[in-house]
PDB file of N, CA, C and O in Angstrom:
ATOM      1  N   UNK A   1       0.843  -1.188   0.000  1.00  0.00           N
ATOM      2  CA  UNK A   1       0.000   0.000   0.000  1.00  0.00           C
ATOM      3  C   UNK A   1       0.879   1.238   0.000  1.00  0.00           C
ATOM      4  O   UNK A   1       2.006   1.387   0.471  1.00  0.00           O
ATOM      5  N   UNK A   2       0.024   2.160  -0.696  1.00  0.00           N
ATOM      6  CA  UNK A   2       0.614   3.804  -0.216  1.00  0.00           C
ATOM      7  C   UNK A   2      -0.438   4.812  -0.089  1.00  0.00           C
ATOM      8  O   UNK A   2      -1.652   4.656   0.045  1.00  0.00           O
ATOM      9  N   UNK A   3       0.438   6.140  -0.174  1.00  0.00           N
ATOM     10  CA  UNK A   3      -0.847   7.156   0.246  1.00  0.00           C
ATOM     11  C   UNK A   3      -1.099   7.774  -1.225  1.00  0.00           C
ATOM     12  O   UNK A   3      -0.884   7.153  -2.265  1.00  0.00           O
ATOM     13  N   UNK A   4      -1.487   8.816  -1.163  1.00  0.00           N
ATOM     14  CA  UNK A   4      -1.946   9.639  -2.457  1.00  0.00           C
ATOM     15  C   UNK A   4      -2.344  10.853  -1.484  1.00  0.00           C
ATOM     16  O   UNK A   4      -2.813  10.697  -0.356  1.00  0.00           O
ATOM     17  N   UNK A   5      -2.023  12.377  -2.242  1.00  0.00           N
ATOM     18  CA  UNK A   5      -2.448  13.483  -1.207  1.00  0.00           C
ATOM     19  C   UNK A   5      -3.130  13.938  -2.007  1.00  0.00           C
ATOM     20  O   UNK A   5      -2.970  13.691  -3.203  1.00  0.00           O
ATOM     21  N   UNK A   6      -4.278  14.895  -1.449  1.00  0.00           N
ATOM     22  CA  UNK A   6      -5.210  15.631  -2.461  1.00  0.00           C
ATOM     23  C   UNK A   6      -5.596  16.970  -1.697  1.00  0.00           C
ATOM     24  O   UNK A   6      -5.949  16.934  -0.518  1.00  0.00           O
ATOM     25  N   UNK A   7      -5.532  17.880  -2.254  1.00  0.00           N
ATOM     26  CA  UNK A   7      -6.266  18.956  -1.464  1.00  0.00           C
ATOM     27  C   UNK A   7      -7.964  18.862  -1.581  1.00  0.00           C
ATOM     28  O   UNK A   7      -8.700  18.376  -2.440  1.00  0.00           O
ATOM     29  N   UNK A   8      -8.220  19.558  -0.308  1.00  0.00           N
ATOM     30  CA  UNK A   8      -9.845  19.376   0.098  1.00  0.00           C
ATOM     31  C   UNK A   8     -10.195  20.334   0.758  1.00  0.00           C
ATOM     32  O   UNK A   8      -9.342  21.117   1.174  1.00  0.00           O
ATOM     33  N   UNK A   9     -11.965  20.578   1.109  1.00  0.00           N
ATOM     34  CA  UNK A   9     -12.424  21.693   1.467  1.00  0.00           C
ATOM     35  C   UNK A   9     -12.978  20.737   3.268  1.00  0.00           C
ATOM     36  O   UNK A   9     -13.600  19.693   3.465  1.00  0.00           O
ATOM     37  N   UNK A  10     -12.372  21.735   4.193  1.00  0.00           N
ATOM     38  CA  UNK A  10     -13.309  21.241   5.205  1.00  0.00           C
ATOM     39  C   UNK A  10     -14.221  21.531   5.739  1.00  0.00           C
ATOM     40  O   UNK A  10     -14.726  22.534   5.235  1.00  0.00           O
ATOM     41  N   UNK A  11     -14.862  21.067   6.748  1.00  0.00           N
ATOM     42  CA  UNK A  11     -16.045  21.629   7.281  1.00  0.00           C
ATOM     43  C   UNK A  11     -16.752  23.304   7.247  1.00  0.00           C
ATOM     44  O   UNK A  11     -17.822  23.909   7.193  1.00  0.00           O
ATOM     45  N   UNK A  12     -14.992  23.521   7.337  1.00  0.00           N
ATOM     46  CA  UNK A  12     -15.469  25.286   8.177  1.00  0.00           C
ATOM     47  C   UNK A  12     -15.062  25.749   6.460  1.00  0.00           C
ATOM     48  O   UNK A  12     -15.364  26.936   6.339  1.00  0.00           O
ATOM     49  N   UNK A  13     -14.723  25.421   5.678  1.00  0.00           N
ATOM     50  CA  UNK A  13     -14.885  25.938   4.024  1.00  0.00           C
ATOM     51  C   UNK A  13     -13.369  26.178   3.950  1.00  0.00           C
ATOM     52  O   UNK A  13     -13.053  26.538   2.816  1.00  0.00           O
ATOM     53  N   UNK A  14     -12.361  26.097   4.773  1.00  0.00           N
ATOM     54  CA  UNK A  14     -10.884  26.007   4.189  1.00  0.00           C
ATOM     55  C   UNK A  14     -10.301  24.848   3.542  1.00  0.00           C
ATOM     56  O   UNK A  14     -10.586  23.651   3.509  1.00  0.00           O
ATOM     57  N   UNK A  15      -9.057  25.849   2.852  1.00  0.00           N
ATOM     58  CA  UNK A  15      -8.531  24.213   2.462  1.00  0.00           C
ATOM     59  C   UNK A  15      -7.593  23.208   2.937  1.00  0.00           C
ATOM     60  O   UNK A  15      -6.836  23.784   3.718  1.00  0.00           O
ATOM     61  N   UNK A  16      -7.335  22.184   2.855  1.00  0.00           N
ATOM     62  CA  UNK A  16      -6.951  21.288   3.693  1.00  0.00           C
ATOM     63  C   UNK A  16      -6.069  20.091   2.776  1.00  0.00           C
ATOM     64  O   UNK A  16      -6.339  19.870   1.595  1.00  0.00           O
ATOM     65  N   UNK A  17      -5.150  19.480   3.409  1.00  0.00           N
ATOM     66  CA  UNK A  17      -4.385  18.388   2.594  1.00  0.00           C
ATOM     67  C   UNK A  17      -4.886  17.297   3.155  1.00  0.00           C
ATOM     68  O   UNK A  17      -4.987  17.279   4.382  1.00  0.00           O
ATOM     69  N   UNK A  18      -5.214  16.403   2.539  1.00  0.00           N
ATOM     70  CA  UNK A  18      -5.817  14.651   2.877  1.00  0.00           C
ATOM     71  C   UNK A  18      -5.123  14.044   2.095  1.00  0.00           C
ATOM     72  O   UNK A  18      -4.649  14.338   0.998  1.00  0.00           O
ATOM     73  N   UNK A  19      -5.063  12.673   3.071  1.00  0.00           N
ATOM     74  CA  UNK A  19      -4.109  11.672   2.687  1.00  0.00           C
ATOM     75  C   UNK A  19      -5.123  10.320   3.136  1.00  0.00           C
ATOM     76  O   UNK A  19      -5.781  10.008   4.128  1.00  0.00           O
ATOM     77  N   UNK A  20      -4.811   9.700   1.717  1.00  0.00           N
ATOM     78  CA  UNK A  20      -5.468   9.008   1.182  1.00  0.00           C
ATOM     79  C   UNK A  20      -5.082   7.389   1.274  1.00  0.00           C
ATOM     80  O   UNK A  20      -4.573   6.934   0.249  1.00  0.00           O
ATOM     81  N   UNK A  21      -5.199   6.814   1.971  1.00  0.00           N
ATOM     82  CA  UNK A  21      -4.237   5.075   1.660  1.00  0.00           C
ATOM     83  C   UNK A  21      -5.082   4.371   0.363  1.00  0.00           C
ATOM     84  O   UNK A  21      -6.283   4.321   0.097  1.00  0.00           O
ATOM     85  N   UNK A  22      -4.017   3.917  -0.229  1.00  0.00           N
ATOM     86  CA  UNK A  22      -4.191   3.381  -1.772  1.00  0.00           C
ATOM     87  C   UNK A  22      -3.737   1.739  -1.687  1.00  0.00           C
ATOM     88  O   UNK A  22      -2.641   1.443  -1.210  1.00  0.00           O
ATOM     89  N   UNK A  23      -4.588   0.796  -2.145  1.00  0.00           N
ATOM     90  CA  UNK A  23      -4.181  -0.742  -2.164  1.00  0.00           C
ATOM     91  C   UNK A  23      -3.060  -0.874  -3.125  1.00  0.00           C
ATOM     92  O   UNK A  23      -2.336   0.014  -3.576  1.00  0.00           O
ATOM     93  N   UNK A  24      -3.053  -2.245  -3.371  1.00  0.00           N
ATOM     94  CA  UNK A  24      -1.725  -2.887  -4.264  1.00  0.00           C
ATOM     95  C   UNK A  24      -2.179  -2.627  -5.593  1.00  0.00           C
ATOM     96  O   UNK A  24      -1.260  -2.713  -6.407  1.00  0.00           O
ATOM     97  N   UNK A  25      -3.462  -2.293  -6.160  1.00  0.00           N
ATOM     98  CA  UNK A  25      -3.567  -2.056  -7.452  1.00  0.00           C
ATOM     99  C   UNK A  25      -3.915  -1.228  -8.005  1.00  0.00           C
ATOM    100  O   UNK A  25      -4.280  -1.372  -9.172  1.00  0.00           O
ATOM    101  N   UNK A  26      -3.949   0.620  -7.038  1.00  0.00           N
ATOM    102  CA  UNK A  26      -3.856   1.449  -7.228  1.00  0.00           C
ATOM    103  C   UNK A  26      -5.344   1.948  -6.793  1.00  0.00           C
ATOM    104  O   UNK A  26      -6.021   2.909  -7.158  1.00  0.00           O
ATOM    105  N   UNK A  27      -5.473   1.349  -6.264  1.00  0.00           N
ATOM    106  CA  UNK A  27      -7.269   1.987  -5.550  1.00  0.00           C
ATOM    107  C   UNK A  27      -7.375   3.035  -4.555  1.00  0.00           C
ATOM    108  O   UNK A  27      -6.698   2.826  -3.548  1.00  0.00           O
ATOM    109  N   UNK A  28      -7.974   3.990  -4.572  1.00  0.00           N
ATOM    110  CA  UNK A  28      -7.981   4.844  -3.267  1.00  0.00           C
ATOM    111  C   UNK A  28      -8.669   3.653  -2.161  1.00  0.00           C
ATOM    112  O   UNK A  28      -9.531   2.957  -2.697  1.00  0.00           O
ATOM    113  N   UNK A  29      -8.451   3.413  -1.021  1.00  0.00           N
ATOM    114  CA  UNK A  29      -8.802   2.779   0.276  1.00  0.00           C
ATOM    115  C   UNK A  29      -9.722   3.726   1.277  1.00  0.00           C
ATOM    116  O   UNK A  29      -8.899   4.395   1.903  1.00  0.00           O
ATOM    117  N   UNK A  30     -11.053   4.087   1.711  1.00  0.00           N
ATOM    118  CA  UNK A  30     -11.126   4.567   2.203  1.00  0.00           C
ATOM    119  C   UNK A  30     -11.825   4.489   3.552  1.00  0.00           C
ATOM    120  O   UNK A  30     -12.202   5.394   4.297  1.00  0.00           O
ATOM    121  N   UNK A  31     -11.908   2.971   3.683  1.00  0.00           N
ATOM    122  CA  UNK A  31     -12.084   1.971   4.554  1.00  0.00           C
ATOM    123  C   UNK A  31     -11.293   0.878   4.684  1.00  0.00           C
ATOM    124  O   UNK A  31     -10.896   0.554   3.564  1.00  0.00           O
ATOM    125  N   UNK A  32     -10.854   0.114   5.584  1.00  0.00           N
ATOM    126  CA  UNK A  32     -10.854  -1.192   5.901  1.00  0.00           C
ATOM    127  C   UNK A  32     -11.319  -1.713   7.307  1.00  0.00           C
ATOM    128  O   UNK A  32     -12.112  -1.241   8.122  1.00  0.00           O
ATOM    129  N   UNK A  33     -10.523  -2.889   7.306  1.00  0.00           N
ATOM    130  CA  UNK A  33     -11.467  -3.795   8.230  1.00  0.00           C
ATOM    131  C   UNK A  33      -9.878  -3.677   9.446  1.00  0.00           C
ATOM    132  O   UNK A  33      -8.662  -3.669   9.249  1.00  0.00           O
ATOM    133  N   UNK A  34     -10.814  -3.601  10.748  1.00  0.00           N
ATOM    134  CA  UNK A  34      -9.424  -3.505  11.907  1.00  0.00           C
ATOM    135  C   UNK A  34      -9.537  -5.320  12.208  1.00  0.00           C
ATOM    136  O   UNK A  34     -10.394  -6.105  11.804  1.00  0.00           O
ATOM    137  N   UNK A  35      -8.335  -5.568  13.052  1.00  0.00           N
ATOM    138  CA  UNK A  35      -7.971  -7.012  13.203  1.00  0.00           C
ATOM    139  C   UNK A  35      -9.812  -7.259  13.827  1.00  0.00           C
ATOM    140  O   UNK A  35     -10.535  -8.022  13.187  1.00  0.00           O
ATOM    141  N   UNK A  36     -10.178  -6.772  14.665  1.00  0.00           N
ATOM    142  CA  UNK A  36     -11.960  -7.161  15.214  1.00  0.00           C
ATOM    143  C   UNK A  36     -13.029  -7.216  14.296  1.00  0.00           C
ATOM    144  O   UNK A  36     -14.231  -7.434  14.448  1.00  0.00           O
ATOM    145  N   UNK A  37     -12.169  -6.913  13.082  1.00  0.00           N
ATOM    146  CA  UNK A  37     -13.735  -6.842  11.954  1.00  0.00           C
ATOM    147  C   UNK A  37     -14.427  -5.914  11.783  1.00  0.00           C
ATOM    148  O   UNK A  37     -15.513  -6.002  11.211  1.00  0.00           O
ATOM    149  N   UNK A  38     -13.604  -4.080  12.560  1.00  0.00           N
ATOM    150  CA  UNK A  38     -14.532  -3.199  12.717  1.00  0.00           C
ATOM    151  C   UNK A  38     -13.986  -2.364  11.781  1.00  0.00           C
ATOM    152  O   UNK A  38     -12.761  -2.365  11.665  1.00  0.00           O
ATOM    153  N   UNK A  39     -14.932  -1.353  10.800  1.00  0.00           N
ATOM    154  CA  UNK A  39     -14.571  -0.637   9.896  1.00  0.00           C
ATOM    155  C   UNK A  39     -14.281   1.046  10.429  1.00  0.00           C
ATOM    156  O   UNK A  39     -14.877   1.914  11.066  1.00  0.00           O
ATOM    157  N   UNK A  40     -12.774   0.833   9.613  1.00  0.00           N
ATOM    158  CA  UNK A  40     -12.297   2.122  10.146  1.00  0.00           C
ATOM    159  C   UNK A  40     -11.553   2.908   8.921  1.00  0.00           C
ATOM    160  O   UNK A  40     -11.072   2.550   7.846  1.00  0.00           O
ATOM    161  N   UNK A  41     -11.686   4.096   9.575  1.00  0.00           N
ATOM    162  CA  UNK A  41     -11.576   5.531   8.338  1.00  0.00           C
ATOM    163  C   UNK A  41      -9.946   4.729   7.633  1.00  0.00           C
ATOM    164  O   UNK A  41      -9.335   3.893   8.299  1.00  0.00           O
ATOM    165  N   UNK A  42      -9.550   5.102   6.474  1.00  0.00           N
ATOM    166  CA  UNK A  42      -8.552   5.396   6.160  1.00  0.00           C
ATOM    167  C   UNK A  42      -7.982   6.452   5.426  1.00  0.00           C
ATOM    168  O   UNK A  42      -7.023   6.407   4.655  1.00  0.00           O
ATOM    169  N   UNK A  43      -8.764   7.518   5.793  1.00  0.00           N
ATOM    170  CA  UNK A  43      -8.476   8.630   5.243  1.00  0.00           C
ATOM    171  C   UNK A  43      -7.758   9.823   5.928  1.00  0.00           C
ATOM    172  O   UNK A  43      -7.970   9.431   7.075  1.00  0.00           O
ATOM    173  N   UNK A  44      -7.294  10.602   6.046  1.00  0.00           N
ATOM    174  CA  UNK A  44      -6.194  11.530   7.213  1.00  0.00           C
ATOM    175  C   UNK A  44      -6.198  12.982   6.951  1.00  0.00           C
ATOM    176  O   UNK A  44      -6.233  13.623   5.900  1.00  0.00           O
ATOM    177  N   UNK A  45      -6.156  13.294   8.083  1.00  0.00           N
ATOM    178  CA  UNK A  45      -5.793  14.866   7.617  1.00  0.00           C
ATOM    179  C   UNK A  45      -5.020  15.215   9.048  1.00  0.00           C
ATOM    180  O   UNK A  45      -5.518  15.623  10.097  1.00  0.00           O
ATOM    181  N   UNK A  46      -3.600  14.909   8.724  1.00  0.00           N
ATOM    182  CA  UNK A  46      -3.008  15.703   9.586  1.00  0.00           C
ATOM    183  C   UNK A  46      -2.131  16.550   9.194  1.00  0.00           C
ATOM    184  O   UNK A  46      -0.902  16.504   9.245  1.00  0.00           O
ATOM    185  N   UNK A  47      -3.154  17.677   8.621  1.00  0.00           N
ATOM    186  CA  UNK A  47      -2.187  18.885   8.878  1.00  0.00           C
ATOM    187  C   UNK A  47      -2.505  19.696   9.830  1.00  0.00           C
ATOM    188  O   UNK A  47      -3.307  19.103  10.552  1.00  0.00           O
ATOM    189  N   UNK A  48      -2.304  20.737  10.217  1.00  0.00           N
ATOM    190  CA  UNK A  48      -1.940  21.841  10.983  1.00  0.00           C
ATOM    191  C   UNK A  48      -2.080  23.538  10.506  1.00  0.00           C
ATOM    192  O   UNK A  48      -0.972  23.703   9.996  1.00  0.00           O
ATOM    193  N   UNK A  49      -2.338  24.014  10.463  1.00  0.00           N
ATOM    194  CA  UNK A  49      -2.150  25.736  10.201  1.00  0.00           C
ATOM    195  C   UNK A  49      -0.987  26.009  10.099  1.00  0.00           C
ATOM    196  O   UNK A  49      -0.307  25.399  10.924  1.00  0.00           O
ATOM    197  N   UNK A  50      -0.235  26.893   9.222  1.00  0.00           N
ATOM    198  CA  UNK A  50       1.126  27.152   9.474  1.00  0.00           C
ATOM    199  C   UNK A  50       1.325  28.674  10.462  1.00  0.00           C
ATOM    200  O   UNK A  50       0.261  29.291  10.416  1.00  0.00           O
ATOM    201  N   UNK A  51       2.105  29.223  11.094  1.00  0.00           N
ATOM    202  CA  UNK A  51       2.236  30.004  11.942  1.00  0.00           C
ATOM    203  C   UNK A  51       2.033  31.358  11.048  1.00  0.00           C
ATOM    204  O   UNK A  51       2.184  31.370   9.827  1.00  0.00           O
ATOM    205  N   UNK A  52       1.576  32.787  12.028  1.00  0.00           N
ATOM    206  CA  UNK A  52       0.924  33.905  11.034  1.00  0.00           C
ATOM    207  C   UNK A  52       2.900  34.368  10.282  1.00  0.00           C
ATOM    208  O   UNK A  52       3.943  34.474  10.927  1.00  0.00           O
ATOM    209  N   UNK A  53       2.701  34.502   8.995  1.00  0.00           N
ATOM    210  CA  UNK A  53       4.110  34.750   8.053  1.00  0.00           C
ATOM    211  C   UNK A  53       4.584  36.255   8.772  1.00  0.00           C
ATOM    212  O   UNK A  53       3.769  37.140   9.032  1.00  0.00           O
ATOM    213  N   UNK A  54       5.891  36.344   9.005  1.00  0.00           N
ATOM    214  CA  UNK A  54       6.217  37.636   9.825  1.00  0.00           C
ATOM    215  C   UNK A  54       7.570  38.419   8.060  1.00  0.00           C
ATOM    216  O   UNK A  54       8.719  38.095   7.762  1.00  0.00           O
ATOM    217  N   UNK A  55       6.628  39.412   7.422  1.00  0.00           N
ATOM    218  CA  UNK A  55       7.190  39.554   6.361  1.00  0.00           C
ATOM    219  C   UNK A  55       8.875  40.422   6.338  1.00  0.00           C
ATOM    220  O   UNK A  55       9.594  40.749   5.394  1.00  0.00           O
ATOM    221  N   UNK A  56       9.021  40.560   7.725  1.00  0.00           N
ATOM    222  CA  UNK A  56      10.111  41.032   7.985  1.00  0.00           C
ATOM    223  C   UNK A  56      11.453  40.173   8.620  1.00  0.00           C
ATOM    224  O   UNK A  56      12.368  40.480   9.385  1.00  0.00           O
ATOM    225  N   UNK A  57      11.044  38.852   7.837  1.00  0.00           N
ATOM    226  CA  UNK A  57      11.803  37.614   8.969  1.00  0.00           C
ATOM    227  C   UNK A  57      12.701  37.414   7.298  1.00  0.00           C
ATOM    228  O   UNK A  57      12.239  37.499   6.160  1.00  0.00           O
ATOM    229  N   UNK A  58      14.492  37.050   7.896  1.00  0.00           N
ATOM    230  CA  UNK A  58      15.155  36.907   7.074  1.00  0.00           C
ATOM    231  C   UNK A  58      15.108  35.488   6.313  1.00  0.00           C
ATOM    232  O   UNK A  58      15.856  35.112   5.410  1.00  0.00           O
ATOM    233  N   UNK A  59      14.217  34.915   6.809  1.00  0.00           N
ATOM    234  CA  UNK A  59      14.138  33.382   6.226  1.00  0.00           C
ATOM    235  C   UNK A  59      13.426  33.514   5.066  1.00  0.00           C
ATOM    236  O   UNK A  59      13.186  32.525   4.373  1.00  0.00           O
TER     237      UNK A  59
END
């Protein structure tokens, strides 16, 4: 398996990066089954906000 990233809109109407788990033959995954047989998300969004840009910073 791997991921695939996509940008997306969330709840509150921003945008957002999701990550996607993909099977062995190129399928988006957006379920499977946990070792108990219980169906769970496989979809992600861990991003974060980036900090407010300070336009006077030498970086």
């Amino acid at each position: 398996m791997s991921v695939r990233f996509y940008l997306g809109i969330n709840d509150a109407g921003k945008q957002t990066l999701v990550i996607v788990t993909v099977d062995e033959n190129g399928n988006n995954v957006a379920y499977y089954k946990d070792q108990q047989g219980k169906l769970q998300s496989a979809i992600f969004d861990f991003t974060t906000p980036s900090p407010p840009f300070n336009k006077d910073s030498d970086l």
